[in-house]
GUTORMI-618110 format. One record per residue (C-alpha): residue number from 1; residue in three letters; x, y, z. Coordinates in Angstrom, 3 decimals, m for minus. Layout:
GUTORMI-618110
<pt NUM; "ALA"; <X; Y; Z>>
...
//
This chain:
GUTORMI-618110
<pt 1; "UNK"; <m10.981; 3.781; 78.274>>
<pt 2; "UNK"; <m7.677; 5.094; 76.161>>
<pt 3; "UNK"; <m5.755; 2.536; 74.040>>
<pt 4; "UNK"; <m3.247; 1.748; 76.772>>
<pt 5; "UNK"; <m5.110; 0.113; 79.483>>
<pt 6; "UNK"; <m6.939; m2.109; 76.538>>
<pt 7; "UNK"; <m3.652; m3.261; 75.403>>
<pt 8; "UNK"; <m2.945; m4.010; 78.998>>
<pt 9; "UNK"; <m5.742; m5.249; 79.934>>
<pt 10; "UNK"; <m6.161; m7.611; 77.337>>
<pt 11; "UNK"; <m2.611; m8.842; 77.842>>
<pt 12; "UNK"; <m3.830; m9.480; 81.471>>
<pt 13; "UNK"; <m6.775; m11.429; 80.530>>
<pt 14; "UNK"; <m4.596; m13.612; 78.023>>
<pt 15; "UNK"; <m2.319; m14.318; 81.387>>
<pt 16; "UNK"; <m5.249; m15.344; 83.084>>
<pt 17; "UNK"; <m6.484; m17.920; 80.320>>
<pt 18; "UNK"; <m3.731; m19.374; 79.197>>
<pt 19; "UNK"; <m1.361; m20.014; 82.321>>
<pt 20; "UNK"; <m1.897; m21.009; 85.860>>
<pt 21; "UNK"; <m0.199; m18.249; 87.948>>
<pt 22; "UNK"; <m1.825; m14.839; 88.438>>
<pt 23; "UNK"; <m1.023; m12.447; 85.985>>
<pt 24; "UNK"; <1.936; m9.458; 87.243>>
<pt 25; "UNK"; <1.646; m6.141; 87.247>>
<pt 26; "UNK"; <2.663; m4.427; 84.477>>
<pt 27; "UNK"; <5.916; m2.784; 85.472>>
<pt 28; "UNK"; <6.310; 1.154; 85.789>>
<pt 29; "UNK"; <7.537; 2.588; 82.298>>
<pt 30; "UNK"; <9.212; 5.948; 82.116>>
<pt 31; "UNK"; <9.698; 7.193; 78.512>>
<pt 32; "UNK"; <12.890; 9.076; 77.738>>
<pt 33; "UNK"; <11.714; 11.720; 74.888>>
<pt 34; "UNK"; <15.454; 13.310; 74.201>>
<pt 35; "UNK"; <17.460; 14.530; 71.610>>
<pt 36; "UNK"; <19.622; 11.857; 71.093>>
<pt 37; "UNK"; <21.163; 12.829; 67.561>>
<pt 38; "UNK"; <21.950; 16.164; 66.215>>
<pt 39; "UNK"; <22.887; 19.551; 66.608>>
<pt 40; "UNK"; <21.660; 19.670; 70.264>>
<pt 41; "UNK"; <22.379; 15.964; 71.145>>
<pt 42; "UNK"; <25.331; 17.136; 73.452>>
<pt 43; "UNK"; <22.838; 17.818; 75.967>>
<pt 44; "UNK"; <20.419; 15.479; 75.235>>
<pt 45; "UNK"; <22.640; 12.050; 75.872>>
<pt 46; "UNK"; <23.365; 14.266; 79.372>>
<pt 47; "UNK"; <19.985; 13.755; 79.908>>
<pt 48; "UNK"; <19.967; 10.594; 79.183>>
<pt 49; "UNK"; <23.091; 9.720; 81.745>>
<pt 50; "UNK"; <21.423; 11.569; 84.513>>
<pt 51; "UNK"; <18.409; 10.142; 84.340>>
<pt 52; "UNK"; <19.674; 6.544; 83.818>>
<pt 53; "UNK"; <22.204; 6.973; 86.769>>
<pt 54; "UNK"; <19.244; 8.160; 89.100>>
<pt 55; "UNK"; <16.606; 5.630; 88.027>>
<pt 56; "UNK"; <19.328; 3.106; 88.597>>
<pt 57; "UNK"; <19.563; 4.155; 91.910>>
<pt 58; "UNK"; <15.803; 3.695; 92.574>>
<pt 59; "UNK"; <16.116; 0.053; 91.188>>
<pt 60; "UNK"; <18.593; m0.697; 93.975>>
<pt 61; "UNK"; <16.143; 0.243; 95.889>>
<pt 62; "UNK"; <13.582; m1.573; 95.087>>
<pt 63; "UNK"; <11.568; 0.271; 92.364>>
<pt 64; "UNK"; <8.467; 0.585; 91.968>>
<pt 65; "UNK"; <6.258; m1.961; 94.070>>
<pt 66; "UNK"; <8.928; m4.216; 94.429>>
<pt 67; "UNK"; <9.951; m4.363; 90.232>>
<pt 68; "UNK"; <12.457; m2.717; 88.457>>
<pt 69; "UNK"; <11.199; 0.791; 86.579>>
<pt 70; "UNK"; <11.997; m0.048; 82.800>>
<pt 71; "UNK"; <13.307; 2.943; 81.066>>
<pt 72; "UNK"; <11.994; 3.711; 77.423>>
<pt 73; "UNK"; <14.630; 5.757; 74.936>>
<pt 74; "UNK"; <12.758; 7.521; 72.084>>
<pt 75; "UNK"; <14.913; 10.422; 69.813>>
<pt 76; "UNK"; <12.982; 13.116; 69.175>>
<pt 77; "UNK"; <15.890; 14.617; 67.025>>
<pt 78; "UNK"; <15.525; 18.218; 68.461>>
<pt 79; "UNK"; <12.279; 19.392; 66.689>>
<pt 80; "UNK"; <8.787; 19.255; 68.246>>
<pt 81; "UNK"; <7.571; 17.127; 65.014>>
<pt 82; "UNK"; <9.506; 14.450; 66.106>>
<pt 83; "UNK"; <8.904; 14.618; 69.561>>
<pt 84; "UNK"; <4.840; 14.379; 69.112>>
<pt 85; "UNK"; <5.794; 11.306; 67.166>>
<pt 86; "UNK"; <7.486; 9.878; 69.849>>
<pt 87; "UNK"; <5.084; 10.950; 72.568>>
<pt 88; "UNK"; <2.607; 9.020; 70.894>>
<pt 89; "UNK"; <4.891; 5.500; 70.282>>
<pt 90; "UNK"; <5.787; 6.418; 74.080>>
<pt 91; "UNK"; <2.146; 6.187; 75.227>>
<pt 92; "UNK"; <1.563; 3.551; 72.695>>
<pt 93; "UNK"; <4.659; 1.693; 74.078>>
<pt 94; "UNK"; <2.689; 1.761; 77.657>>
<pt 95; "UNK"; <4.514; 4.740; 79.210>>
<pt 96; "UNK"; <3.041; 6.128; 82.648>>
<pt 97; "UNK"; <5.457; 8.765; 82.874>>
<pt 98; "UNK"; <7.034; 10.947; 79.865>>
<pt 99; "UNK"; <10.804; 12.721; 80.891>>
<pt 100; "UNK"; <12.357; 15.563; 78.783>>
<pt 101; "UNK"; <14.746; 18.268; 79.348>>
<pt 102; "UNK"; <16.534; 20.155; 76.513>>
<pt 103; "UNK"; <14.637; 22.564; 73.992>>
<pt 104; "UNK"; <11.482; 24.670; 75.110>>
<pt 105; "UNK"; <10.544; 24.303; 71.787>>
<pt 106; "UNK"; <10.086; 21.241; 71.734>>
<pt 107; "UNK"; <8.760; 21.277; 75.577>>
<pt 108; "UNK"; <6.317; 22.983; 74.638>>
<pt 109; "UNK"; <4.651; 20.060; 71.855>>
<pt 110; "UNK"; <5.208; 17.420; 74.598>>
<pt 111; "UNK"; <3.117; 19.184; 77.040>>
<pt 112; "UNK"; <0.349; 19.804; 74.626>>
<pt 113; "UNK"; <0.624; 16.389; 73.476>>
<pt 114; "UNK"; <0.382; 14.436; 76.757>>
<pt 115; "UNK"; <m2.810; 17.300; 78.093>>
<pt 116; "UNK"; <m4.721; 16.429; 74.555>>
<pt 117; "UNK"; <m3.803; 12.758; 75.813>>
<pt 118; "UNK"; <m4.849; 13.371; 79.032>>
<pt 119; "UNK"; <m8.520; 14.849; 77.917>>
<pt 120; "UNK"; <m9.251; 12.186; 75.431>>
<pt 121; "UNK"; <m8.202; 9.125; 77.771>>
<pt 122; "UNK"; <m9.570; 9.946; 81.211>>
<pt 123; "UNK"; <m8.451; 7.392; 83.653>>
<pt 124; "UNK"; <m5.944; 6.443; 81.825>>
<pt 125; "UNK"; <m3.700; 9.719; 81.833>>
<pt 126; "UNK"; <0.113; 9.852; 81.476>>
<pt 127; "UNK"; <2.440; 12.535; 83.356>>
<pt 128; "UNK"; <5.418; 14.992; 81.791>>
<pt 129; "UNK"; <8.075; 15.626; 84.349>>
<pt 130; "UNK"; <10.062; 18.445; 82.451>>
<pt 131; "UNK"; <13.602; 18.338; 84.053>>
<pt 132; "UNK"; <15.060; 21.319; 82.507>>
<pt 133; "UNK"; <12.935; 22.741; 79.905>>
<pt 134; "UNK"; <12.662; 26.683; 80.917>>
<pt 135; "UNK"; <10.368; 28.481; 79.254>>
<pt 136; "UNK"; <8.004; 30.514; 81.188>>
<pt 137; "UNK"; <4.979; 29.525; 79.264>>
<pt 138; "UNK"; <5.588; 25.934; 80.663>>
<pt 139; "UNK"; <4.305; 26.731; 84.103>>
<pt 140; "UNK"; <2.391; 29.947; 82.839>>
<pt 141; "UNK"; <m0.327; 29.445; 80.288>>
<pt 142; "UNK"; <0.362; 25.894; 78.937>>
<pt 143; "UNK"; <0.474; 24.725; 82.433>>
<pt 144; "UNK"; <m1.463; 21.424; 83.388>>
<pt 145; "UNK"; <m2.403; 19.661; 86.446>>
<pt 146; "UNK"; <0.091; 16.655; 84.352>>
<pt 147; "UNK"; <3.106; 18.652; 84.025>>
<pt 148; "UNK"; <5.850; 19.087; 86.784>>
<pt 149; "UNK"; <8.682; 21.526; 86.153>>
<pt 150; "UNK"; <12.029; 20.222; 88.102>>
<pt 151; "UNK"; <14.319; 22.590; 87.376>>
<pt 152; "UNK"; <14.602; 26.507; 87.671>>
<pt 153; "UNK"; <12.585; 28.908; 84.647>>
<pt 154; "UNK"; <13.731; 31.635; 83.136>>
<pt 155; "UNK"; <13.105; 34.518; 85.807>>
<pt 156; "UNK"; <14.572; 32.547; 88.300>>
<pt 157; "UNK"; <17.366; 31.973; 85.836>>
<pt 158; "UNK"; <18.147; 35.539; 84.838>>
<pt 159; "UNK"; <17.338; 37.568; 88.278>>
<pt 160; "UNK"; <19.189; 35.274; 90.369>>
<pt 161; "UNK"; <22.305; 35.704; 87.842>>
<pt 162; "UNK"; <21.985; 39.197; 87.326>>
<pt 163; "UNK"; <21.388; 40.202; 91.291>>
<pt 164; "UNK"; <24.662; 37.700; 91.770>>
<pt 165; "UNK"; <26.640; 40.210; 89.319>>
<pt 166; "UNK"; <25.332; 43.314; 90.888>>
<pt 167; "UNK"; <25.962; 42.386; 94.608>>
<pt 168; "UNK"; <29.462; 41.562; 93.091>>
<pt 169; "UNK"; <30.027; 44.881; 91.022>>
<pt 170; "UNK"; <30.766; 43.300; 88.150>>
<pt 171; "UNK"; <27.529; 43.989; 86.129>>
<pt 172; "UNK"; <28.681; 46.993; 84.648>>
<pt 173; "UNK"; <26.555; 49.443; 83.426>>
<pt 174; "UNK"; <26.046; 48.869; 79.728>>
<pt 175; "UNK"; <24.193; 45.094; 79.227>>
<pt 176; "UNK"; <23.667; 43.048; 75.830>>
<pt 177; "UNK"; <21.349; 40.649; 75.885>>
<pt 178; "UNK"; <21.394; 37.703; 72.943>>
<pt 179; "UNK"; <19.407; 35.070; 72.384>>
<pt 180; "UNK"; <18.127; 32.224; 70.241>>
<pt 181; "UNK"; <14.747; 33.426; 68.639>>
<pt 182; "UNK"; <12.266; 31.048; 70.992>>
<pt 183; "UNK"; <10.649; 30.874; 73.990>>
<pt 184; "UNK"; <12.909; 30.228; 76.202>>
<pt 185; "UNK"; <15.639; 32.801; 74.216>>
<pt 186; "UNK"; <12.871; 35.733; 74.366>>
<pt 187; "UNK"; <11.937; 35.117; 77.910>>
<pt 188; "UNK"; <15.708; 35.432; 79.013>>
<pt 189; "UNK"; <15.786; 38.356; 76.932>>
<pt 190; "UNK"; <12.548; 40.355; 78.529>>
<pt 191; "UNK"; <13.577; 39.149; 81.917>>
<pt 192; "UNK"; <16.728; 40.828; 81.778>>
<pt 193; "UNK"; <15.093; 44.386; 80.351>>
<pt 194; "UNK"; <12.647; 43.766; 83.020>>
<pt 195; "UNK"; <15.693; 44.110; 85.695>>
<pt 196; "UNK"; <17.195; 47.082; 84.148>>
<pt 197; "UNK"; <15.455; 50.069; 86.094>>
<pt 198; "UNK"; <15.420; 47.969; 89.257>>
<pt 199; "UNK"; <19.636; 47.188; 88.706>>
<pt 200; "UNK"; <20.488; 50.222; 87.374>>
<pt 201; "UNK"; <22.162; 49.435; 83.819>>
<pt 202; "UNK"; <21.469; 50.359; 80.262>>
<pt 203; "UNK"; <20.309; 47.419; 77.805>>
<pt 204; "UNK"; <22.198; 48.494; 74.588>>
<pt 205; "UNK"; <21.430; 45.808; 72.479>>
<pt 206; "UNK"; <19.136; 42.884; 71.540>>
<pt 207; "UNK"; <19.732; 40.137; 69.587>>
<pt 208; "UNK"; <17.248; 37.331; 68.961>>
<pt 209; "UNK"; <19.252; 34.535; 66.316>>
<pt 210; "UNK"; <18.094; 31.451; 64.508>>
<pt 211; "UNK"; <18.682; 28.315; 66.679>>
<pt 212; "UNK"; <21.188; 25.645; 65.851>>
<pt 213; "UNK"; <21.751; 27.305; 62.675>>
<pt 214; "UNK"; <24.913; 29.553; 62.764>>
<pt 215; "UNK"; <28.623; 28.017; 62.189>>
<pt 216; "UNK"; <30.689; 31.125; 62.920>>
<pt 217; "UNK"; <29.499; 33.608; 66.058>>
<pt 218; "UNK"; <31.934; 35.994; 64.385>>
<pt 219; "UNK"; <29.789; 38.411; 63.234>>
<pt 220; "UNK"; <27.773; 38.589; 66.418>>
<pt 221; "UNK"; <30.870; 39.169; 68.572>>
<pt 222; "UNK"; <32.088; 42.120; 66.147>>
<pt 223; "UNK"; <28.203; 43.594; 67.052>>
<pt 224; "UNK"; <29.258; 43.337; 71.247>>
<pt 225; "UNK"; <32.530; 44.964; 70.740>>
<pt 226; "UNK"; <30.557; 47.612; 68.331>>
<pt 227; "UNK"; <27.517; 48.555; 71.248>>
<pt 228; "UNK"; <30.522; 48.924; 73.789>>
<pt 229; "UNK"; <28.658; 46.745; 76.562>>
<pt 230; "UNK"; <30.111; 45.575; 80.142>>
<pt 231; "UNK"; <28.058; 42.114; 80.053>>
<pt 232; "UNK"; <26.481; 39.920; 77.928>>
<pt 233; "UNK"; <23.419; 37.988; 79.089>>
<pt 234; "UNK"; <22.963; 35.124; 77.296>>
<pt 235; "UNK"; <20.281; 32.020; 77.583>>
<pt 236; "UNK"; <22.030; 30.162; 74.668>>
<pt 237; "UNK"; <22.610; 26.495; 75.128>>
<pt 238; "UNK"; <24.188; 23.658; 73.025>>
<pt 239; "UNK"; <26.108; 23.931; 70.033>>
<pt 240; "UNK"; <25.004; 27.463; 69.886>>
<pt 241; "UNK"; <26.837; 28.373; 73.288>>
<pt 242; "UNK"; <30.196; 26.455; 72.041>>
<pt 243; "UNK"; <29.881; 28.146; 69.181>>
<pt 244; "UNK"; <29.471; 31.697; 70.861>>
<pt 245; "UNK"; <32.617; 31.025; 73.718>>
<pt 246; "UNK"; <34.516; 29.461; 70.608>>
<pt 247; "UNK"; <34.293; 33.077; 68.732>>
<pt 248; "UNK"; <34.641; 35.047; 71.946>>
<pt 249; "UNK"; <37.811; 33.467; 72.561>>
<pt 250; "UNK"; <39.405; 33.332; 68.948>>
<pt 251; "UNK"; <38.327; 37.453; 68.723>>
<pt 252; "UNK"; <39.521; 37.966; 72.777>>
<pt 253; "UNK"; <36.652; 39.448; 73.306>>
<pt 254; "UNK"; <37.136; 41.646; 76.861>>
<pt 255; "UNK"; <33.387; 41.602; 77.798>>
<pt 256; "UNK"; <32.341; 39.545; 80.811>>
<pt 257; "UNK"; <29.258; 37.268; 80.192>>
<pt 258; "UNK"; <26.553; 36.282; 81.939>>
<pt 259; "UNK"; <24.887; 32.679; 81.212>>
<pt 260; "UNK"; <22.573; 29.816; 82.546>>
<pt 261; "UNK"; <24.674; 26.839; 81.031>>
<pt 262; "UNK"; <28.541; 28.448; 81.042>>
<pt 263; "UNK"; <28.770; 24.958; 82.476>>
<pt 264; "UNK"; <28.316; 22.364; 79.624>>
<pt 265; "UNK"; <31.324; 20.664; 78.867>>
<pt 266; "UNK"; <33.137; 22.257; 76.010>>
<pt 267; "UNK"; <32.434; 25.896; 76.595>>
<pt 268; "UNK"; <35.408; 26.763; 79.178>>
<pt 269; "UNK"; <37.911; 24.897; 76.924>>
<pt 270; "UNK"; <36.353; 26.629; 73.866>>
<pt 271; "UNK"; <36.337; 30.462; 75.489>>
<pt 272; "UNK"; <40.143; 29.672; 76.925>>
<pt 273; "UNK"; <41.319; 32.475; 78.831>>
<pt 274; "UNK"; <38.711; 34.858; 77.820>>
<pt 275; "UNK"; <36.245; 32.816; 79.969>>
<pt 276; "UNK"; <37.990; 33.338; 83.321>>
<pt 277; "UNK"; <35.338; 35.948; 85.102>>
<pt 278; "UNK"; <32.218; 34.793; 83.238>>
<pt 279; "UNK"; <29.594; 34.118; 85.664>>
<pt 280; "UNK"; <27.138; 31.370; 85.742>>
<pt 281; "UNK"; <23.318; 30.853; 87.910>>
<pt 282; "UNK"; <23.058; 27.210; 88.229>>
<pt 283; "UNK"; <21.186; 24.877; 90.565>>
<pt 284; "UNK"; <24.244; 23.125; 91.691>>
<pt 285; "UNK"; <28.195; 23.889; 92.493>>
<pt 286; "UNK"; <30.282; 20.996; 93.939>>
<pt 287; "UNK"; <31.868; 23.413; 96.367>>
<pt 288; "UNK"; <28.742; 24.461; 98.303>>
<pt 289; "UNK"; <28.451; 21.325; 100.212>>
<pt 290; "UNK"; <31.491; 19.314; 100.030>>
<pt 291; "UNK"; <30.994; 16.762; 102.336>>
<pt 292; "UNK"; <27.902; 15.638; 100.446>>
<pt 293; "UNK"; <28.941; 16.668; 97.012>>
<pt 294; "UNK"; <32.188; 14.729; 96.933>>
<pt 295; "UNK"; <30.188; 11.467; 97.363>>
<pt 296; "UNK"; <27.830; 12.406; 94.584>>
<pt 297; "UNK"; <30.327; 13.807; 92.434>>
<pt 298; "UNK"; <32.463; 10.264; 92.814>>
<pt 299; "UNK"; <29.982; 7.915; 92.564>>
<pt 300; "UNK"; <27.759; 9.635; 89.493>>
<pt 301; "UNK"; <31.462; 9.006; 87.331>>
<pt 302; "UNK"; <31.750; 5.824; 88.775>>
<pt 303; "UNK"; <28.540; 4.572; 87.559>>
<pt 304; "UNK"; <28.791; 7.339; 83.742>>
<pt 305; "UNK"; <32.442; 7.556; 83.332>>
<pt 306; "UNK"; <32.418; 11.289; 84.549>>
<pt 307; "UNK"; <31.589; 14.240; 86.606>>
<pt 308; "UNK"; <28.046; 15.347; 86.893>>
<pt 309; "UNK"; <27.861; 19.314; 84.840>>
<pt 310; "UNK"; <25.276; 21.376; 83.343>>
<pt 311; "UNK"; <22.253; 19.661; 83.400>>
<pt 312; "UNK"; <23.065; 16.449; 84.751>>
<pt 313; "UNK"; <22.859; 17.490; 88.792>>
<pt 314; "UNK"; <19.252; 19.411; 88.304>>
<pt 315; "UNK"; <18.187; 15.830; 86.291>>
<pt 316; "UNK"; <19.477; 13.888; 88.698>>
<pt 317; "UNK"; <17.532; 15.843; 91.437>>
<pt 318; "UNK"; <14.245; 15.969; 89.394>>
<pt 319; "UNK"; <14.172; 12.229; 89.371>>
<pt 320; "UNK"; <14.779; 11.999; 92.956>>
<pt 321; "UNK"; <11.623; 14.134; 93.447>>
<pt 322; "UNK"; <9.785; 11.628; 91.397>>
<pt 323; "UNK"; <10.995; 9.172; 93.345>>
<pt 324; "UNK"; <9.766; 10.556; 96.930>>
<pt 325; "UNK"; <6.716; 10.506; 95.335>>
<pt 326; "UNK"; <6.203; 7.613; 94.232>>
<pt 327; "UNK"; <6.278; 6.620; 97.596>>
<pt 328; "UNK"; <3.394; 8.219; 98.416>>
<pt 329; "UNK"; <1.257; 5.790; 95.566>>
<pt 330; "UNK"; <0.484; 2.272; 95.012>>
<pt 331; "UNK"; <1.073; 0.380; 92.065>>
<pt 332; "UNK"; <m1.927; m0.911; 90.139>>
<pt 333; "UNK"; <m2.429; m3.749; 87.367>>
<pt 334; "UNK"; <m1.341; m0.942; 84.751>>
<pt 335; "UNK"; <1.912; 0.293; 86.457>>
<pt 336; "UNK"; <0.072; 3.190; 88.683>>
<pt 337; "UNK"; <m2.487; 6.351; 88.666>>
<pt 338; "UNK"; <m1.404; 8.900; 87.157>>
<pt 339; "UNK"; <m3.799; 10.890; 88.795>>
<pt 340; "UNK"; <m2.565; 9.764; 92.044>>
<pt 341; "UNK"; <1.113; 10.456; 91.329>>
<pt 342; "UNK"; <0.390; 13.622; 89.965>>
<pt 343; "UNK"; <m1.446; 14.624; 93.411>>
<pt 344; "UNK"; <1.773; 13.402; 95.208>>
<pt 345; "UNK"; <4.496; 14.950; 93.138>>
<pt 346; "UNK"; <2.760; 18.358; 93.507>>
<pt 347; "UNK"; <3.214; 17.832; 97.238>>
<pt 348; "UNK"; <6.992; 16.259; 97.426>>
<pt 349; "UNK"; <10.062; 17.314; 98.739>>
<pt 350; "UNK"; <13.788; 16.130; 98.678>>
<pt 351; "UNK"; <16.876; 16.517; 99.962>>
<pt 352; "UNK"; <19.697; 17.187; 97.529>>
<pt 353; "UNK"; <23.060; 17.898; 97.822>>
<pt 354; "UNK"; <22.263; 21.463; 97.740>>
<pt 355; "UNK"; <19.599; 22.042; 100.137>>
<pt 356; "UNK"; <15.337; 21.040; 100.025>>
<pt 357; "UNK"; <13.676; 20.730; 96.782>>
<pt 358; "UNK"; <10.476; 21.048; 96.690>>
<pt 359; "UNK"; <7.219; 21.587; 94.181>>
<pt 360; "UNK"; <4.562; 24.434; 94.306>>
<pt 361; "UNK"; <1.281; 22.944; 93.738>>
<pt 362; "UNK"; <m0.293; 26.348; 92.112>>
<pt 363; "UNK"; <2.088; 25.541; 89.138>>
<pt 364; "UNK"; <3.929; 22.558; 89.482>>
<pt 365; "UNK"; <7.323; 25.071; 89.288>>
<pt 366; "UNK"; <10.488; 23.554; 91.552>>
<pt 367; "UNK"; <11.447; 25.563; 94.090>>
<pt 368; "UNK"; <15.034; 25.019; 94.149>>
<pt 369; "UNK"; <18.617; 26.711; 95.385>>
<pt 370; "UNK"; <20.519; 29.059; 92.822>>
<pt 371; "UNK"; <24.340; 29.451; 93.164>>
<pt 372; "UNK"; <25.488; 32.139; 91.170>>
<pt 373; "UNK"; <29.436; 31.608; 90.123>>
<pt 374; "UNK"; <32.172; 32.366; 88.805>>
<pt 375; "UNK"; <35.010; 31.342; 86.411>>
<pt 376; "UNK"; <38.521; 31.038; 88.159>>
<pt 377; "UNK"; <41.497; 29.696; 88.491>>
<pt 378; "UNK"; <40.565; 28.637; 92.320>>
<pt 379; "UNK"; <38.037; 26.236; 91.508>>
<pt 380; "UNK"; <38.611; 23.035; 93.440>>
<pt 381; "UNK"; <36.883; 21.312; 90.628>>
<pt 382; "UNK"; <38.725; 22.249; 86.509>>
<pt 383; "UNK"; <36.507; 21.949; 83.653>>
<pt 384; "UNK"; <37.673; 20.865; 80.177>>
<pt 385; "UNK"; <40.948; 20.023; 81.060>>
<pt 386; "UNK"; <42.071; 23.851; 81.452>>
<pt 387; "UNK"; <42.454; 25.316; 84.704>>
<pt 388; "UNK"; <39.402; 27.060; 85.098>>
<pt 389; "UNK"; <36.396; 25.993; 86.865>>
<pt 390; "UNK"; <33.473; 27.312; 88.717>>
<pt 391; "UNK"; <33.609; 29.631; 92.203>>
<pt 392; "UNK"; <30.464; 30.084; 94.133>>
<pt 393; "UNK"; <29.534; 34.249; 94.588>>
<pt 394; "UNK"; <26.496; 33.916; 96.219>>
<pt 395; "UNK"; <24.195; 31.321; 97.480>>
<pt 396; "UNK"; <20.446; 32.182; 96.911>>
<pt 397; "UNK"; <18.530; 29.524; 99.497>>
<pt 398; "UNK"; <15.106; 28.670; 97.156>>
<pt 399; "UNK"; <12.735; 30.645; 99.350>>
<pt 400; "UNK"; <15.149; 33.915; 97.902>>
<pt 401; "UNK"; <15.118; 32.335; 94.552>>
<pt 402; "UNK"; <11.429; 31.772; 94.110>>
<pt 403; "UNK"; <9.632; 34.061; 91.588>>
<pt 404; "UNK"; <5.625; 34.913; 91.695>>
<pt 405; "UNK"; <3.220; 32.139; 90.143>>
<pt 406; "UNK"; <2.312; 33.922; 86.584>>
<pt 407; "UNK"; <m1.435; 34.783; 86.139>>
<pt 408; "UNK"; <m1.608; 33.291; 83.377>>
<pt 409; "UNK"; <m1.564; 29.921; 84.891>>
<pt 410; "UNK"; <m4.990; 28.768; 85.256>>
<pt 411; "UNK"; <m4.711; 25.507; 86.808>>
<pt 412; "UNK"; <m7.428; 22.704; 86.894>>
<pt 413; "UNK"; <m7.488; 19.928; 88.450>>
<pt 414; "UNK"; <m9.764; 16.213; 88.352>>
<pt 415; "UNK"; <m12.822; 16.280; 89.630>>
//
């Protein structure tokens, strides 16, 4: 029996002595594990708005067996140290359910810390629903029967973008790929040489850089104009994809760029004009599906204050999976099964504004939509204040966007 249920259980039994009425079930706990300060916390507080919007939403509702869901906030202050200190206060803290999104890196300590969790405390296991966390490895050979990936990885990232471009003919035939120097950076990296026989196009260069560490993208800039390349493929995210549109624009650099989050807020108003023809492969464009996406779009900066970009709209819809399957379960004295949710959620399937949703059970990878896009001046929908938003190319339903289950995913299951 793990540390958690004899905390709770003990509570119980002190309900039972020392009052009349029954003792409640404990309520359902879902730990936030985010970067909330730092370099990268410009996408972790989006985290933290999507998932507080959504989970609000399921407390309308309802919740969870009739009680609110209480959200826990831990700051794991962008490095996987502090995140496998707050995993453990989370669990300590009574969390059934662990929620993360930006960093691999530290992704990839969170998933190892809730499966050595999971092996010491059976019965009394915990989940990790990664909503945007990309790295391959997640759902290759660290997967666990315990960890759900809601959002795209990186071959699903860089082959929808870069088949988008092709179809297009804007791909050109000289590519650059640069990266930050992790995971999730050298998977978008070997994904894209992967794809360079099958598209036709020369890789020129490859740059792997330190993470959140460089102030001036200057000198990396001067090394695209040097190799002479078309495109640049980039994974980069946070104040290292600022950083990067910020140079591109002050050196008007005439090279189109290809990217999985174009679409955090700052980068279009950083790049300026340079930006307009940049494309983007993203799991959601408000244009797609007006007629639904209007309602989200209005009510999500009704309840935050603004528009739902970059990560927020694949967050959003990773909690709703959660929630369809926690339908499927019944509370217990200790909030719920883990076991049992986990057996559901690898099962589920929503609705989103953009199409079905669903989960593959050999890897507990989403099986989403991809829209591949571009920057123009005919976006219904501006970002930054400039007049530039996002223009859907191609829509790639999430049967066409699904990539093979890796072999090195050797999932086992209880019992």
């Amino acid at each position: 029996m793990g540390f958690r249920k004899v905390t709770r259980g003990a509570a119980a039994m002190a309900l039972v002595l020392g009052a009349a009425t029954a003792a409640q079930a404990e309520p359902l706990k879902l730990a936030l594990v985010e970067t909330l300060s730092g370099p990268q916390a410009s996408t972790g507080l989006l985290y933290r708005d999507a998932v507080k919007y959504q989970i609000g939403k399921i407390n309308e509702a309802g919740g969870f067996g009739g009680a609110p869901i209480e959200l826990l906030e831990y700051d794991n202050q962008g490095g996987p140290v502090g995140a496998a200190d707050r995993v453990r206060a989370a669990i300590s803290d009574g969390a059934d359910v662990i929620l993360q999104g930006s960093s691999s890196a530290v992704a990839g300590q969170v998933t190892e810390d809730v499966r050595k969790h999971n092996l010491r405390n059976p019965g009394d296991e915990v989940l990790y629903v990664n909503l945007g966390s990309e790295a391959m490895e997640l759902t290759g050979a660290k997967c666990h029967y315990y960890h759900f990936r809601t959002s795209p990885n990186a071959a699903i990232r860089v082959n929808t973008l870069l088949d988008g471009m092709s179809e297009a003919g804007v791909l050109g035939d000289k590519v650059y790929a640069m990266n930050q120097n992790y995971s999730w950076g050298i998977d978008v990296q070997d994904n894209t040489a992967a794809a360079s026989d099958r598209l036709g196009f020369e890789l020129v260069e490859k740059t792997l850089h330190d993470v959140n560490k460089i102030q001036d993208f200057s000198p990396y800039v001067q090394r695209v104009q040097a190799a002479g390349a078309d495109t640049v493929i980039t994974g980069n995210w946070s104040n290292d994809l600022l950083l990067l549109m910020k140079a591109a624009g002050s050196a008007g650099l005439d090279v189109r760029f290809g990217t999985a989050f174009l679409d955090q807020p700052g980068n279009i108003g950083n790049a300026g004009a340079v930006a307009e023809g940049h494309f983007l492969s993203a799991s959601f464009n408000p244009e797609v599906n007006p007629e639904k996406t209007d309602a989200f779009m209005e009510d999500y900066k009704s309840v935050t204050g603004h528009y739902p970009s970059y990560v927020e709209p694949t967050a959003v819809f990773g909690i709703m999976l959660l929630q369809e399957a926690l339908k499927q379960v019944e509370p217990t004295e200790d909030g719920l099964n883990a076991s049992d949710l986990a057996a559901a959620l690898e099962n589920a399937s929503v609705e989103t504004p953009m199409g079905t949703l669903s989960m593959r059970g050999a890897d507990h990878q989403a099986i989403l939509p991809m829209i591949v896009q571009e920057v123009s001046r005919n976006a219904k929908h501006k970002s930054d204040g400039t007049e530039f938003g996002f223009v859907p190319v191609k829509v790639i339903s999430a049967a066409d966007a699904e990539q093979p289950v890796q072999d090195s995913c050797q999932m086992k299951r209880p019992g």
